[in-house]
N, CA, C and O of each residue as an XYZ file, in Angstrom:
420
protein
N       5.929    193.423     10.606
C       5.597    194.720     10.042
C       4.602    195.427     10.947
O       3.739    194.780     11.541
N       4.722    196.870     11.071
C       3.962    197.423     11.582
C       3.037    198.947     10.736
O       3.485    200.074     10.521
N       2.191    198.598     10.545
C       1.106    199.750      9.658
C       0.535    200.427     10.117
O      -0.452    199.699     10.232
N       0.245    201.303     10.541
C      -0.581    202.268     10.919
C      -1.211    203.669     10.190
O      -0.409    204.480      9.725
N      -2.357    203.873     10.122
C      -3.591    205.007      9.663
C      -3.569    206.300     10.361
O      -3.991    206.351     11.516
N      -3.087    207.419      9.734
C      -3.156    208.406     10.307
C      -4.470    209.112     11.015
O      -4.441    210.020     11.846
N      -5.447    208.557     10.551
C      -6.948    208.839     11.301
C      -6.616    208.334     12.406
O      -6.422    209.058     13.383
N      -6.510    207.206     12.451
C      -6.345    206.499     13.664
C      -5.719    206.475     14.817
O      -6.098    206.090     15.923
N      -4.571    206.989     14.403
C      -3.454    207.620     15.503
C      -3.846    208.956     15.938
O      -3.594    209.259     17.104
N      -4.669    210.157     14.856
C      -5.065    211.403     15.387
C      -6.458    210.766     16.445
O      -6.963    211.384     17.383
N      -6.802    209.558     16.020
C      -8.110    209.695     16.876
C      -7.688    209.566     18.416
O      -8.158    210.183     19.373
N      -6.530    208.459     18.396
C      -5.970    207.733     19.637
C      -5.348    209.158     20.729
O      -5.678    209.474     21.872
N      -4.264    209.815     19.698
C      -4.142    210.739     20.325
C      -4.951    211.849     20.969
O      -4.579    212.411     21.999
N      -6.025    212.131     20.349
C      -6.977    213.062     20.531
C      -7.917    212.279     22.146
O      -8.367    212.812     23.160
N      -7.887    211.402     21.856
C      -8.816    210.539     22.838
C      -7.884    210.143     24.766
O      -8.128    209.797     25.922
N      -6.797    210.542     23.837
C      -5.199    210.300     25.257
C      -5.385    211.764     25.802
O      -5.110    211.982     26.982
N      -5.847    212.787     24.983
C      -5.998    214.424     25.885
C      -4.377    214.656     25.763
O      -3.815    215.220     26.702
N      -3.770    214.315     24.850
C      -2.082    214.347     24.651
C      -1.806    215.363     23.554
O      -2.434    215.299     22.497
N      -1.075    216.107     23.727
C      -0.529    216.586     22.131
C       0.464    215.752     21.166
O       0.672    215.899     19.961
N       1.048    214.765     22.152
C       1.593    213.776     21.096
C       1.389    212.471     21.666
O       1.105    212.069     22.794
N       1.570    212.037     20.778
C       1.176    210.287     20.823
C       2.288    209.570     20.443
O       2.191    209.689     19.221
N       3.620    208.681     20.695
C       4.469    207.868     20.418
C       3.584    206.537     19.724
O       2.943    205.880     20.545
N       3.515    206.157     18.476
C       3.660    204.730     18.016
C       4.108    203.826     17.552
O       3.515    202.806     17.200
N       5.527    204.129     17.462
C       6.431    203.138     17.115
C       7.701    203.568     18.279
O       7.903    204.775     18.412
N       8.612    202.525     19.174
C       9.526    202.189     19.808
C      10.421    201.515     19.054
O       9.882    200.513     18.584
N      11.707    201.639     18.687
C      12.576    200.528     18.590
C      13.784    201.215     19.536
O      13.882    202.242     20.207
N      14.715    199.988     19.191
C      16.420    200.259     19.549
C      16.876    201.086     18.927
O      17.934    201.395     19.475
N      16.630    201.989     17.592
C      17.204    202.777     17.519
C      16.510    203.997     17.039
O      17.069    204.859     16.362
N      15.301    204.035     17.407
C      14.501    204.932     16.811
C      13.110    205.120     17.451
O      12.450    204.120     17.732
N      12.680    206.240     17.670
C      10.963    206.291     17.717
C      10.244    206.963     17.156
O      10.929    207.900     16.747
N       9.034    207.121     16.794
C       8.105    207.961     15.912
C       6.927    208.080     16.787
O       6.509    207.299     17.641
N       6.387    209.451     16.317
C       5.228    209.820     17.225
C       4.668    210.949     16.368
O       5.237    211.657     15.536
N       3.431    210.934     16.779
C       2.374    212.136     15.964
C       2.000    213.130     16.721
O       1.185    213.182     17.642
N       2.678    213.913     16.242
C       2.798    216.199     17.481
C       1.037    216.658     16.531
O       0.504    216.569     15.425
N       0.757    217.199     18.051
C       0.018    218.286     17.255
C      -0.496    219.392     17.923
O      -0.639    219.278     19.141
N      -0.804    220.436     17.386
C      -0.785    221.537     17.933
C      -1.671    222.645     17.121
O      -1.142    223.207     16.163
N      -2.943    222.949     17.473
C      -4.005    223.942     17.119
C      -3.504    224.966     17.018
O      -2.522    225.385     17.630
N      -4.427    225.722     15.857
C      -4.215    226.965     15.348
C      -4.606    228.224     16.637
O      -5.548    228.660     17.299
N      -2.928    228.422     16.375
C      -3.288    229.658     17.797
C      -2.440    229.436     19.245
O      -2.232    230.286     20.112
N      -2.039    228.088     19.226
C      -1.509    227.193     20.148
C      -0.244    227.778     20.489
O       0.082    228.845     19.969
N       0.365    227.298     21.159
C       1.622    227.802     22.082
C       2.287    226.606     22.066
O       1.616    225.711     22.578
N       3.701    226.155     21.539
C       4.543    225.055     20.798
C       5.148    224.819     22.576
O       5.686    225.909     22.773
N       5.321    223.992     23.899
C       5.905    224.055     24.606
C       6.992    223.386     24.189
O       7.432    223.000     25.272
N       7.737    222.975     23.366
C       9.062    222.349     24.066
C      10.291    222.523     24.244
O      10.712    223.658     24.020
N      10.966    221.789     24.562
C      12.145    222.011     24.659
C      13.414    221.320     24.116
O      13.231    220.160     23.748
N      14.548    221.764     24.006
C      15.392    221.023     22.861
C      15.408    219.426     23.355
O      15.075    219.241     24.525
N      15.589    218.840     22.953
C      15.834    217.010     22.997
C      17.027    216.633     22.776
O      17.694    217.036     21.823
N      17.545    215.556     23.912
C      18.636    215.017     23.117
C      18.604    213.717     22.074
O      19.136    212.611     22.170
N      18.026    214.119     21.361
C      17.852    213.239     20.119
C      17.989    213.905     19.149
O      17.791    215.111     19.294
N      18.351    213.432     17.885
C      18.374    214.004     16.688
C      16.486    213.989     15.847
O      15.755    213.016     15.665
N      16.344    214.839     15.658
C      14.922    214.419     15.253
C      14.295    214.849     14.056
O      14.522    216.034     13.812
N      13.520    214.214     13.165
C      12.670    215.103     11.888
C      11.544    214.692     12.048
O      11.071    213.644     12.488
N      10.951    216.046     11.463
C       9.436    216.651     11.352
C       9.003    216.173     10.365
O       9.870    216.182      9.492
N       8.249    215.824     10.097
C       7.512    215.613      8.808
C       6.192    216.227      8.918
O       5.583    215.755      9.878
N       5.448    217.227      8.192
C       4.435    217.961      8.241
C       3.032    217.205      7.445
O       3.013    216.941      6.242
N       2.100    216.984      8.235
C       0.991    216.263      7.456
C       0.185    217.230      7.240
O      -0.378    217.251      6.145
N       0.054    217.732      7.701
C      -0.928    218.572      7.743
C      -1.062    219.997      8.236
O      -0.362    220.092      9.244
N      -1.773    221.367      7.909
C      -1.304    222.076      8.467
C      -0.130    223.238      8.400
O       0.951    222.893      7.922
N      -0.306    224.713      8.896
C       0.288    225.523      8.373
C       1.370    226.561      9.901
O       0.965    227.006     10.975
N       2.717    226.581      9.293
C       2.987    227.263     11.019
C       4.524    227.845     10.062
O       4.966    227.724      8.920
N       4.962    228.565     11.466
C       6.751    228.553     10.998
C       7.069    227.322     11.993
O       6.335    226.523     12.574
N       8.764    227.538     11.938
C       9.616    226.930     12.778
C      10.784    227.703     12.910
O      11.277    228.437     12.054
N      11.251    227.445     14.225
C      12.688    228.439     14.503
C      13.136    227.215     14.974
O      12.426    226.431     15.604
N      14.570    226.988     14.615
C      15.283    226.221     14.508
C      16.704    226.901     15.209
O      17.110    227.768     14.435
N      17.447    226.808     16.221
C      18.346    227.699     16.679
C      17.818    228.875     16.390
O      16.736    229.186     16.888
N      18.750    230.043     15.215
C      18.578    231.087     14.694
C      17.863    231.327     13.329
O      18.056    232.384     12.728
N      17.169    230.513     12.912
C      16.924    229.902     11.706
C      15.280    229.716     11.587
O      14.749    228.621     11.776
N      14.733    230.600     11.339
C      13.127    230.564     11.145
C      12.495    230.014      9.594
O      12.962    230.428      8.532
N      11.778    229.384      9.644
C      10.978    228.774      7.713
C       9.640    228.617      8.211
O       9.385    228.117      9.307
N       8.594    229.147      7.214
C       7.445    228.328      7.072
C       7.571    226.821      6.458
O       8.187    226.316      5.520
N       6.589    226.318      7.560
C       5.954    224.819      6.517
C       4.675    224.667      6.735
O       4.030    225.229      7.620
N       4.121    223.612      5.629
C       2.592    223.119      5.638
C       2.783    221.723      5.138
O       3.908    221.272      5.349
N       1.830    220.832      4.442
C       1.536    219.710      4.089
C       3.077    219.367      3.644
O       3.679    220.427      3.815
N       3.852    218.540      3.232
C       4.941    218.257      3.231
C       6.128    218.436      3.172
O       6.973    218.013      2.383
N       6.194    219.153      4.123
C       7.587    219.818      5.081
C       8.239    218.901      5.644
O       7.796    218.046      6.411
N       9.643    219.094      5.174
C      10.442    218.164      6.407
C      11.585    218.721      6.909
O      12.615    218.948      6.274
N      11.320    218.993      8.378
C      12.868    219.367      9.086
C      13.522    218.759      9.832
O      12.854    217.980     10.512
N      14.630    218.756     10.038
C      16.005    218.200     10.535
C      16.155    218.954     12.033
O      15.934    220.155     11.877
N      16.366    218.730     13.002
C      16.232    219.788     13.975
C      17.436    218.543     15.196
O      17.143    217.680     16.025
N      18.607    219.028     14.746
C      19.895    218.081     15.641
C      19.705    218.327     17.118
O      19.543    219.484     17.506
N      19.713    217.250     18.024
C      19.845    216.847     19.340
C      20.339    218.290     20.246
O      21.283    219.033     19.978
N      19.482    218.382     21.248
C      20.502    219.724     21.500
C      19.785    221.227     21.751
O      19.538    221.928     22.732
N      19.532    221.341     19.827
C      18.801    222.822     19.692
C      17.760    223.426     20.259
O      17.000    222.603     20.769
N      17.519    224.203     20.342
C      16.456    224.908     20.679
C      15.258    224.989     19.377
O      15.630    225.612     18.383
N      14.352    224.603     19.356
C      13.283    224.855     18.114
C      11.769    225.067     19.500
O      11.565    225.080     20.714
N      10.956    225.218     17.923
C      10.003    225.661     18.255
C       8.524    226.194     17.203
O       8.579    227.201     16.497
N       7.562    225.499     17.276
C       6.802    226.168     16.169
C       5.890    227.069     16.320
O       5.331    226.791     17.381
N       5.430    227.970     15.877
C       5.066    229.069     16.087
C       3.989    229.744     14.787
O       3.822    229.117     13.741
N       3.321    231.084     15.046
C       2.268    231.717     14.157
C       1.785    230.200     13.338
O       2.121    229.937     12.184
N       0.902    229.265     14.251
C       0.371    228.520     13.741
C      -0.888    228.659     13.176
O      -1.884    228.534     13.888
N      -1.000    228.963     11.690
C      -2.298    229.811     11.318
C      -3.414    228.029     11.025
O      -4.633    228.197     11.052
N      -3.066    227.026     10.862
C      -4.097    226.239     10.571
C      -3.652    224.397     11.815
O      -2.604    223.818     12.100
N      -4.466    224.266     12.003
C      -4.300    223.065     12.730
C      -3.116    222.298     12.365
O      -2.918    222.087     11.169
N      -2.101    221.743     13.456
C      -0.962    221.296     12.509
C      -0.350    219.922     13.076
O       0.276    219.929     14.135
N      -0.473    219.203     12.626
C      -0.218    217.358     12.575
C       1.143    217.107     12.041
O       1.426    217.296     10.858
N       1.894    216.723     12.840
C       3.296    216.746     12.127
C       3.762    214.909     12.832
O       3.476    214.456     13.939
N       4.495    214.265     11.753
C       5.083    212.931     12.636
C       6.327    213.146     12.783
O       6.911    213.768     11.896
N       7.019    212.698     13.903
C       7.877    213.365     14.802
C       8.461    211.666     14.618
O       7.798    210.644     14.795
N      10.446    211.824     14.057
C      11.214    210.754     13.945
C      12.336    211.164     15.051
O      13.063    212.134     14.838
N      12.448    210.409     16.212
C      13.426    210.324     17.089
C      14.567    208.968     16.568
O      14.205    207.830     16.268
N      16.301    209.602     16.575
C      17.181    209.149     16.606
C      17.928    209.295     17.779
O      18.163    210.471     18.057
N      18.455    208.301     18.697
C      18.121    207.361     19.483
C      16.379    207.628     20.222
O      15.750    208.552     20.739
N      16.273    206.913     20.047
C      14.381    206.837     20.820
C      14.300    207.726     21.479
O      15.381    207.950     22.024
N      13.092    208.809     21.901
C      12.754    209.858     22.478
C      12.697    209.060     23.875
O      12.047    208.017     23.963
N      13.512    209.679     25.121
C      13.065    209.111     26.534
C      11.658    209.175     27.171
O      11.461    208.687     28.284
């Protein structure tokens, strides 16, 4: 089993000078903790992975292809291998855990 504390991972990450932090690897999957300050500029770019957001914390939209939504504290999006996304008008600090299907390269 593997457990992990979300303090703990924001601290790790925060302390890496990273906006995201990967902590779990498997064969068919990875997870990692995104984050991105109020005001911030979302760099990425589509993935070929299938992936969901899960929102911990924190207030923003998301554009999803053509497809824009707000989320905050427990949001979850679906965002298929491929697309173009992106989060954006991030009005409050925003901590999201990030599920890669096949493992993020």
């Amino acid at each position: 089993m593997k457990a992990f504390r979300l303090d703990e991972l924001e601290a790790e990450r925060a302390a890496n000078d990273g906006a995201y932090l990967q902590f779990v690897r498997e064969r068919n999957m990875s997870v990692g903790l995104y984050a991105l300050d109020a005001g911030e500029t979302d760099p990425q770019r589509p993935h070929s992975q299938d992936e969901v957001y899960f929102v911990v914390s924190g207030r923003a939209s998301i554009t999803v292809g053509m497809e824009t939504t707000a989320v905050g504290r427990g949001s979850v999006v679906y965002v298929p291998a491929g697309v173009a996304h992106k989060f954006h008008h991030i009005t409050e600090d925003l901590r999201v855990m990030v599920v890669f299907s096949p493992p993020e390269r």
